[in-house]
N, C-alpha and C positions, 0 to 999 in steps of 0.2 A: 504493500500500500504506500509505500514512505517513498518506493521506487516513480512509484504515477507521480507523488507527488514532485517530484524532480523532474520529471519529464514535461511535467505542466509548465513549469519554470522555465527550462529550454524553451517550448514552444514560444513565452510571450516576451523570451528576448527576441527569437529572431522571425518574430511574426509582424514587426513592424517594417513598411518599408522606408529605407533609408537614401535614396535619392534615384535618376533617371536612369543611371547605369547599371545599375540591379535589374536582373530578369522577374518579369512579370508572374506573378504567382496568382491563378484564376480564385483560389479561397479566399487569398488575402487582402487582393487586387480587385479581380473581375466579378467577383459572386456580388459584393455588397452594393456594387453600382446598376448593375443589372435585375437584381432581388428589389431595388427600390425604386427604378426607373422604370424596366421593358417589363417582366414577367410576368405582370398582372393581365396583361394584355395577352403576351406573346410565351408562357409559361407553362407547368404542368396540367393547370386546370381545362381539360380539353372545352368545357363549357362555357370561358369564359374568350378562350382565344380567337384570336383575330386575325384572317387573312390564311388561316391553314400556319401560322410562325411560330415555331417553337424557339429558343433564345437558351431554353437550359438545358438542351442535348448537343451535343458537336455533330452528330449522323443529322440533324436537325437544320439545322444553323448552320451547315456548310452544303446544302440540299440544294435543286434549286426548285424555288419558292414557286407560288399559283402567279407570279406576275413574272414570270419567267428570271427575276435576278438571283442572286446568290445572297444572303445575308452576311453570311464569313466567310470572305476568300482567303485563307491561310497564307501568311505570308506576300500577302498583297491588300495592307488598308486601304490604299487608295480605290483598288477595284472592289472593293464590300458594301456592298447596297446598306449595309448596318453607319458607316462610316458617312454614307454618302449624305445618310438620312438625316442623323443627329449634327451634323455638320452644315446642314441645309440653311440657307437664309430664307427659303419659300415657304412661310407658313401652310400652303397645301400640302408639304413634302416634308418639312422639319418633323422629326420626332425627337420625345414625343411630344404630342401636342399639345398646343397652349391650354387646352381645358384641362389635360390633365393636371397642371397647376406645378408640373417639377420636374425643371427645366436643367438639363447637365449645364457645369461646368466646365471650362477651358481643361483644367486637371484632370477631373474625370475623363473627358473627350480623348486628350492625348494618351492615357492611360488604356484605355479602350483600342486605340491603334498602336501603340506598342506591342499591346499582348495580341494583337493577330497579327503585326510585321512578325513577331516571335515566331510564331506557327500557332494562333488560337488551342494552345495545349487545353482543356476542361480538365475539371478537376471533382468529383465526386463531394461529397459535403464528407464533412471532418470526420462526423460520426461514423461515416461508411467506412473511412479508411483507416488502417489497422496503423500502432503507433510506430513512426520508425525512427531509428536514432538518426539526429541530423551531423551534416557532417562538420567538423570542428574547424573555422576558418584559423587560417595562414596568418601568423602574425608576428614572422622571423626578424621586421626592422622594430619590433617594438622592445625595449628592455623586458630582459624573463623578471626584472625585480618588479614590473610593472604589472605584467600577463597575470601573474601569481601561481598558484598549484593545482586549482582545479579547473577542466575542459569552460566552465561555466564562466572564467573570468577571460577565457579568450572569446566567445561571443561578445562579451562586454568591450574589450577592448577593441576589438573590430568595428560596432556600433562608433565608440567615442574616437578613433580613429578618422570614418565615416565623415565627421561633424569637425573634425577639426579639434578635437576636446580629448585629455587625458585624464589617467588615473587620478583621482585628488587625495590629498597627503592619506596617508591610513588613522582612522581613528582614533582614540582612547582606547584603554582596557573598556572602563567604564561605559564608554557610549557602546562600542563593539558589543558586550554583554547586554544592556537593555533593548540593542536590535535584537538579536539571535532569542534574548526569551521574549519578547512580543511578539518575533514571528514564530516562533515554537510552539508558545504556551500563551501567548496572547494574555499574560502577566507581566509586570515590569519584575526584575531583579530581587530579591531581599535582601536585608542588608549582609545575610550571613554569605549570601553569595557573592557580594561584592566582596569581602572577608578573605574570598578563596584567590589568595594572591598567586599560590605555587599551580592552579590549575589551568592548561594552554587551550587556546581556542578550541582547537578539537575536541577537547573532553571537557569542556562546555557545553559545545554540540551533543556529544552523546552522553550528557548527564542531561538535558532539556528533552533528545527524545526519551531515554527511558522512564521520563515523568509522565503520573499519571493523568498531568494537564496537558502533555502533547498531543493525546487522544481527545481531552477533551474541547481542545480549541479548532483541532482538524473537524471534529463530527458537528461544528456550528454550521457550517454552512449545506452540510448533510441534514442534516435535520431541518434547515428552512426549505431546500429543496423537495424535504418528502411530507411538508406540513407537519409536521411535527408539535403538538401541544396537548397539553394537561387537560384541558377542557374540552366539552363537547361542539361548543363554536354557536350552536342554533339558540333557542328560547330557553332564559336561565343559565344556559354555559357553566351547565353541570359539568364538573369532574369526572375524570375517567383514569383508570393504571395504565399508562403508557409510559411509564421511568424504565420499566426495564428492559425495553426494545431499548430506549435510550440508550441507557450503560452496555445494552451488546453493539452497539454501536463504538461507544467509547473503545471498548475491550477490541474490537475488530482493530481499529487505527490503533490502539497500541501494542496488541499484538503482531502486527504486520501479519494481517492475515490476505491471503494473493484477492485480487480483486476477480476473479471469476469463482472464487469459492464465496466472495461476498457480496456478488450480482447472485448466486443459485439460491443462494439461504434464505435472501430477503424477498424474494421472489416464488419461491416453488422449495422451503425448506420442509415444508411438511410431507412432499410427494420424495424427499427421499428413501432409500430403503433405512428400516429402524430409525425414524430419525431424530437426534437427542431432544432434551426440552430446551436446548440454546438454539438449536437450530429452528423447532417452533417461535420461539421467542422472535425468532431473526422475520418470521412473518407479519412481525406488529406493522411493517413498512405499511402494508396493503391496506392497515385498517385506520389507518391516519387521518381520512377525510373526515370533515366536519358531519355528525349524525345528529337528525333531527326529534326532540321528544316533544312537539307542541299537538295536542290533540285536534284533530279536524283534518290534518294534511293527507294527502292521497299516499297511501303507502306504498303504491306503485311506480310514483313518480319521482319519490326521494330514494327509491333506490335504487332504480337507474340511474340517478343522477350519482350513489356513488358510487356504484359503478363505471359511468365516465369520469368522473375523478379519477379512480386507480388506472385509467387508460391512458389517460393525460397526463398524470404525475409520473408514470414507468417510463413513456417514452420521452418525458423532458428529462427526467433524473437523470438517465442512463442515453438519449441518445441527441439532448438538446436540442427537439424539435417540439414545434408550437401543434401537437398533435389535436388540440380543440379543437381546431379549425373545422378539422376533416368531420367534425360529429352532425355536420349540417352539409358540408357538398366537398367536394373534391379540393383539396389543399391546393393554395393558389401561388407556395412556393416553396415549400419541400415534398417531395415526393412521396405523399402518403394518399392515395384513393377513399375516398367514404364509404368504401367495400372495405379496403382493407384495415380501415379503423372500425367498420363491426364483425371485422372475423377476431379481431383483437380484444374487442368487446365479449364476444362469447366464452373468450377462456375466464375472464373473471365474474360472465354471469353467472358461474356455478358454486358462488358463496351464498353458504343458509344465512344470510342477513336481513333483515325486515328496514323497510323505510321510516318506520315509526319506531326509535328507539321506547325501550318500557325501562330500562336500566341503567344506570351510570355509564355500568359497563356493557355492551351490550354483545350478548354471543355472536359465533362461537369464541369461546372461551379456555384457559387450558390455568388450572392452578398451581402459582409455584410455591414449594416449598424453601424457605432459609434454611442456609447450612446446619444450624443450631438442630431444625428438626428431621433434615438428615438424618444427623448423628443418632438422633431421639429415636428414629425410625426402626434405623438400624441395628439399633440396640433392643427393642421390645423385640423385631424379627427374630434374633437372634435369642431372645427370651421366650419368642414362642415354641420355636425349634426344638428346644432343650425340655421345656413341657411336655409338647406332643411326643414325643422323644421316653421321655419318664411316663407320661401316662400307656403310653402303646402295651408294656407288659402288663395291666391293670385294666385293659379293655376286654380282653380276652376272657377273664375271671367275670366279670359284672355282666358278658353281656347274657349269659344263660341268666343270671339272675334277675335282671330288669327283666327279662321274657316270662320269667314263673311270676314274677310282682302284676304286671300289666292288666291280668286279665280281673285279677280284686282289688285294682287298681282307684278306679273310680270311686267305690264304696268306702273306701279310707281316707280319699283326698276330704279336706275342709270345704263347704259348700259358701254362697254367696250368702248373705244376711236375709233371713226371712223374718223375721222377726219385726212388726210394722211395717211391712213392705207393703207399699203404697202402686208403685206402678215396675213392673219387668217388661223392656220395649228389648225381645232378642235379638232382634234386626237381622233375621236368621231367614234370608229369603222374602219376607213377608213383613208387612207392618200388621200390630194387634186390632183386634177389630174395631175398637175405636178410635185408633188413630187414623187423621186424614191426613192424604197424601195431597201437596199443592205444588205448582207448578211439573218442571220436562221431568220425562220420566227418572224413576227410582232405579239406579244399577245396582247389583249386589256382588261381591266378588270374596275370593278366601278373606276370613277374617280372624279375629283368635279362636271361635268354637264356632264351626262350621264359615258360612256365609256374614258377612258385613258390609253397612252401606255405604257407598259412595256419593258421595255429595261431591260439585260445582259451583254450592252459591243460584243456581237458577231451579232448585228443588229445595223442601222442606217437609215435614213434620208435624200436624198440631192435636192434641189431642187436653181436653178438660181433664183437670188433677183433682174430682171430687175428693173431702177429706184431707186435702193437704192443707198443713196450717204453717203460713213460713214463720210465721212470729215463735213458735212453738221449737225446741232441738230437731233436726234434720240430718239426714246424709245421702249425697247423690255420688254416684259413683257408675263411669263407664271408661270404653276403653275407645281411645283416639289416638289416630297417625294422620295426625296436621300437612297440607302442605301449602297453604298461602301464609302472605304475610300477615294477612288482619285478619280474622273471622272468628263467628260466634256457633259455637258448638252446642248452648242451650240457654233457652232464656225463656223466661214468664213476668213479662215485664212492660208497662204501659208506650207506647210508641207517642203520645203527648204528653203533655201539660207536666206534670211534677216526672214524669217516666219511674211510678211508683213500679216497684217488684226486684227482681233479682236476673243477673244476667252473668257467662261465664265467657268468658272473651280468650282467644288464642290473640297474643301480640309478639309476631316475631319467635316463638318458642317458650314465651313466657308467657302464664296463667294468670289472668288479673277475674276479680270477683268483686259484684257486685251490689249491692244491698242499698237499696232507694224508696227512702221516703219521698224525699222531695231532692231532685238532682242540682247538685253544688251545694245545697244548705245540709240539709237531713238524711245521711249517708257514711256506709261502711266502701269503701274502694282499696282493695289489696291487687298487690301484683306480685307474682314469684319474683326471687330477687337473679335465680339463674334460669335461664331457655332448658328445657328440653333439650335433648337428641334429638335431631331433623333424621328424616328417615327410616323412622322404627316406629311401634307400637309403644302406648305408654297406658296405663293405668289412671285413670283421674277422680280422688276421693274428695269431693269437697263435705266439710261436717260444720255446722252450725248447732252452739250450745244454748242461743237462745237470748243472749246476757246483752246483746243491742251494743257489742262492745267487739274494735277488732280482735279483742284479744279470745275472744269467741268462737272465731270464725277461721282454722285449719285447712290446709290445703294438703295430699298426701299425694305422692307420686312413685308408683311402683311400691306401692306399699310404707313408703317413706315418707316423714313430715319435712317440709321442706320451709326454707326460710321465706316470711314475705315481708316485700317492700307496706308498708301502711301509708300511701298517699291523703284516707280522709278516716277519721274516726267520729262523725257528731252523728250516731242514726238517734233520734229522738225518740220517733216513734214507731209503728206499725209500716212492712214493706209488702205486706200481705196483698194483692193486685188482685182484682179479680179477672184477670188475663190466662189465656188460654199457654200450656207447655209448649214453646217451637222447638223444636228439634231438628237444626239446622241453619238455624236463623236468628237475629236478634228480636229484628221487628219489622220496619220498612228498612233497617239500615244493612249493615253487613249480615251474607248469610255465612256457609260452612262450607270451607275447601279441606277434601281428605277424607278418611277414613272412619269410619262410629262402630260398636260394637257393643251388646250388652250391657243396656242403660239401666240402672237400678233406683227408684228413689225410694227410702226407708224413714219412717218418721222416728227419729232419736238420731243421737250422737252415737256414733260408732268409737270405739276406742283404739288406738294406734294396733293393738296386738289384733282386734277381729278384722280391721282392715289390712293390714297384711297377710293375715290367712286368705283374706279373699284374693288378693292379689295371686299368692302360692298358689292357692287353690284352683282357681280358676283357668291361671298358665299352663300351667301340668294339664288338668283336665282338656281343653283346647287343642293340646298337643295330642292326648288320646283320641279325643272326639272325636278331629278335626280329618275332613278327608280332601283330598284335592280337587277341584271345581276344573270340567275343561271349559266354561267360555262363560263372563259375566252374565247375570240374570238380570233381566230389566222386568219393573214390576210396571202392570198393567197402568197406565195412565189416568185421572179421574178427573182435570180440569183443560181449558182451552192450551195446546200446546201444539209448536210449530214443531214439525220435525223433520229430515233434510233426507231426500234420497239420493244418495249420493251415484255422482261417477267420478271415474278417473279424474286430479287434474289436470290442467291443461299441461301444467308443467311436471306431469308425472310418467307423462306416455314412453318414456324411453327405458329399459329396467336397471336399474340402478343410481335414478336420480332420485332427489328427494322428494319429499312428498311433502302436503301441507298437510299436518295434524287432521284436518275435516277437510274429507273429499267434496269436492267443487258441487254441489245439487245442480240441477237443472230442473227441479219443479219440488214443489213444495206440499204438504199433505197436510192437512188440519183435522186433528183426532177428535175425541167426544169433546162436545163445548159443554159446560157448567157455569151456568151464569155467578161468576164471583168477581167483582169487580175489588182490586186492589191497585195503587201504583207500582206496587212490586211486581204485579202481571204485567202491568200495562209494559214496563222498564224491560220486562225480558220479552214480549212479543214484542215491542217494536227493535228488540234486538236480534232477534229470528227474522226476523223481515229484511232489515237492512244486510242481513250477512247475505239470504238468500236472493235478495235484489242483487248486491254486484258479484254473486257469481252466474245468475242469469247474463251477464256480459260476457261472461266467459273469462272474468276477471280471477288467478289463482287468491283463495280465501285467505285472506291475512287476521281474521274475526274468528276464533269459533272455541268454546269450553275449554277444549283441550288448549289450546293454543293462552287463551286468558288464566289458566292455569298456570302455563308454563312461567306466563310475564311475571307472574307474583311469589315464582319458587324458584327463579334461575339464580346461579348462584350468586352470592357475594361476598362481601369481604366479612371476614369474623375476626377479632384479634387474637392472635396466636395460630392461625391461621396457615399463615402465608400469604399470596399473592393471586388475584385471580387478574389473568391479563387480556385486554381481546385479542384476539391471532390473527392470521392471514388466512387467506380464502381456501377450503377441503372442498375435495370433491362430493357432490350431496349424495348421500346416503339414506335407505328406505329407512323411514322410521317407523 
């Protein structure tokens, strides 16, 4: 890498030209006068050209033309109808023309007939051609004490040779060291380094590059090139982890890592074989573009859009061409077709990215671990090993025993509290008979004992709690595997005015309860003070002793009391609601994303030891019960609900692309209506509507459960965590 970057050096010595007797060089020379004068006319863009003249091919330009002359007669300006034209005093004849508004100069002019007396040599654009070392000019009458040591000071002297102008006296220590680390490390010197009297230029030099600021002043200008920033750029200019693409940036320049292992990485590191998490890392390039979270925007249209971004950023990074151009018609002066800017389009349309970000960070995603938990990893691994390891002689012995225990297994295990048991909703396939079912259907899938429901938030639960008294000791106890951010897993609680009753909130993995008199004045509000385990089954005991006091009021998880935050303790009075159980819902507000199972409510206080038995109890029994299900149960429908027949989507026809979570509908079915008017209905049919409207366009569905799912449980950041970063574009895969 250190190597380009000396060879960039050479280039912009001697890419200036230095007077008339220097041979004409069409990049440095001929391109810039022609790219801003002839080519818009007379250029690549076949639709835009005039006359049948092409200006930037040589087989072109030395043709002869539809008016029968030549444009470039090589080696003869004088006969070059290009010469004859721009040289013209006949405004019929002068090019180009006065409307055009940009008229050559005398310099230009002569310049132009130089380089075709030369022989009109053409020269490909820069980026076409591969680098080559230039050759070191002759400069035997100049003093060697003048030339100096390296190939790069006799370009120099050649130039001021050139000009009439020599070497000027040699520096200071002091100034010589505050060049070399500004241009190094783009730091001025400290003073410890000015200190370093016994140290010679050179190892100067190579104590500036093995700094880890040499890397990071080189990747400035890498990083403006590939947009590079912290934030999301649209509405809010939310945050996003994109430092550690950064630092593998860093690490690349100061490793000197070759530049075609750091064009592959940044580009296509994912499609290597096995390929590491630095080398994913190295794909953050692609995900640079600004993404948008403002609700309302077409989701199809901002992603396209970054999609041309990553098209236009690759080919300016790496090939310093204005590839935008081509995203609307034919490039009207580098050689790139509007064909061949959407075949280049097609390789990065196959990133799973949405135009409507829902996340900071927004997928695909890849999370990285700190060295620290490395080490931590590798060591439990290594702790597991050694177990499994010691238990293997002691599997063997137990397992006829668990065999002969199993079958009077059940009859010994501890049963769930019967004792004031008020309401058992199994969720075992079936709701009980007086629970009603409200809104899209009911799914049911394995659960801890047998069957358990599935909620999205656009289904619930309600059933009357004759005989339950809240003001009186309590214990509700069921079994949930959460996976949204917010939702209410159960509540009997007024959806107006004081929002008297009681409600049990999932927040983020933590357990908040609550007890309402009158909300913000006359109220019990606790919150677990740790999350949950995301991705598992949990046990959830809440007990109430009665006493209108948080300290009342127990939360047990997995059989365990766990610690709660107290945000309000004033309940005065009575929370007693005459409101119906929802089971899955709060009220009109959040419903329940995730898993439910075996909901118990029992009138008294349960005591830490009988709620842990039920926990034992229950796990173990589940595990005997429990048999395996081959394909989710949906329970029979009972109120107005949209539901989607699906076909393939549009973007799923090929086998191996991805797919949208909800297959595209093309017509829509409307099951038994049940006149129940709520806003919570209305909220989710007019959202079956609209999804099923723009896939009737044939629009891939960017809307639907599964996918509003995903928005509210894609990962993020936790502390102690690690690092969750966004990546670069995968090939899409069925999901």
């Amino acid at each position: 890498m250190k190597i380009v970057v000396a060879t960039a050096l050479l280039v912009l010595l001697v890419s200036s030209r230095a007077d008339a007797d220097e041979p004409i060089r069409f990049n440095r020379d001929v391109r810039p006068i022609l790219s801003e004068h002839c080519w818009q006319c007379h250029g690549f863009d076949e639709h835009a050209r005039k006359s049948g003249l092409r200006l930037d091919l040589r087989e072109n330009a030395t043709a002869v033309a539809e008016s029968g002359a030549i444009a470039v007669v090589p080696r003869d300006a004088d006969g070059s109808e290009l010469i004859q034209r721009i040289a013209s005093t006949d405004p019929d004849l002068h090019m180009p023309p006065a409307s055009f508004n940009k008229p050559l100069s005398k310099t230009q002019i002569g310049t132009l007939r130089q380089w075709i007396a030369e022989g009109a040599i053409y020269q490909r654009h820069w980026s076409f051609e591969p680098i080559t070392k230039p050759v070191v000019p002759a400069v035997d009458d100049v003093p060697a004490t003048e030339i100096g040591v390296n190939p790069i000071d006799a370009f120099v002297a050649a130039k001021l040779r050139q000009q009439g102008l020599t070497f000027a006296p040699e520096a200071s220590r002091e100034l010589l060291l505050r060049r070399i680390s500004l241009g190094l490390t783009g730091l001025p010197p400290t003073p410890d380094d000015l200190d370093r009297t016994d140290e010679s230029y050179e190892q100067a030099v190579d104590r500036l590059l093995a700094s880890d600021h040499f890397g990071e002043h080189l990747a400035v200008d890498w990083l403006d090139t590939a947009r590079f920033a912290d934030t999301n750029g649209y509405f809010g200019d939310k945050p996003r982890q994109m430092w550690l693409w950064r630092n593998w940036v860093i690490d690349a320049f100061n490793s000197n890592m070759p530049f075609d292992q750091f064009t592959v990485e940044q580009l296509a590191g994912d499609l290597l074989a096995n390929p590491t998490t630095a080398q994913r890392i190295a794909t953050g390039f692609n995900r640079n573009h600004i993404a948008n979270n403002e609700t309302g925007i077409i989701d199809e249209e901002y992603r396209t859009e970054y999609v041309i971004d990553q098209v236009d950023t690759t080919l300016t990074t790496w090939m310093g061409l204005t590839a935008a151009c081509a995203q609307c018609h034919d490039h009207k002066y580098d050689p790139i077709t509007q064909v061949e800017f959407y075949q280049l389009f097609a390789i990065f349309n196959n990133s799973p990215e949405t135009g409507l970000i829902v996340a900071d960070n927004p997928p695909p995603l890849i999370t990285v671990t700190t060295p620290a938990q490395d080490q931590h990893l590798a060591a439990l691994t290594a702790a597991t090993t050694e177990a499994a390891n010691a238990f293997a002689p002691l599997r063997s012995a137990l397992d006829p025993q668990i065999a002969a225990w199993e079958p009077g297994a059940l009859a010994s295990l501890p049963y769930p509290p019967e004792e004031s048991l008020l309401l058992h909703e199994a969720l075992n396939g079936q709701l009980a008979e007086d629970t009603q079912h409200i809104g899209t259907k009911l799914v049911f899938q394995a659960g801890i004992r047998n069957l358990a429901a599935s909620f999205d938030a656009t289904q619930h639960a309600e059933r009357a709690l004759p005989g339950f008294r809240a003001d009186a000791p309590w214990s509700i106890g069921l079994w949930i595997l959460p996976k949204g951010a917010l939702s209410c897993p159960l509540s009997k609680i007024a959806p107006e005015g004081n929002r008297q009753g009681f409600e049990i909130l999932c927040r983020k993995g933590r357990i908040g309860v609550n007890l309402v008199e009158r909300r913000g004045v006359s109220a019990i509000e606790v919150v677990t003070h740790e999350p949950m385990t995301s991705g598992q089954w949990h046990h959830l005991v809440v007990s109430y002793n009665g006493s209108r006091t948080a300290a009342g009021l127990r939360v047990l998880i997995d059989g365990t009391p766990v610690v709660l935050d107290i945000n309000r303790d004033s309940l005065m009075g009575s929370f007693d609601a005459p409101e119906v159980l929802r089971i899955g819902r709060q009220d009109s507000g959040p419903g329940y994303y995730g898993l439910m199972d075996e909901l118990r409510i029992v009138q008294r206080c349960l005591t830490d030891s009988e709620v842990n038995q039920w926990f034992h109890g229950e796990q173990i029994r589940g595990i005997i019960e429990r048999r395996p299900t081959s394909a989710p149960v949906e329970m029979p429908t009972r109120c107005w609900t949209i539901t989607s027949i699906g076909t393939q989507s549009r973007r799923s026809r090929k086998p191996g692309r991805w797919r949208s979570q909800l297959n595209a509908p093309n017509r829509c079915s409307v099951t038994r209506f049940r006149p129940r008017w709520s806003w919570r209905n209305f909220r989710s049919l007019v959202s079956h509507m609209f999804c099923c409207a723009d896939n009737m366009i044939n629009r891939a569905p960017r809307w639907s459960r599964a996918s509003r799912q995903c928005s509210t449980t894609g990962p993020t950041m936790h502390r102690g965590t690690g690092w969750d970063l966004p990546v670069g574009w995968f090939p899409r895969t069925t999901r």
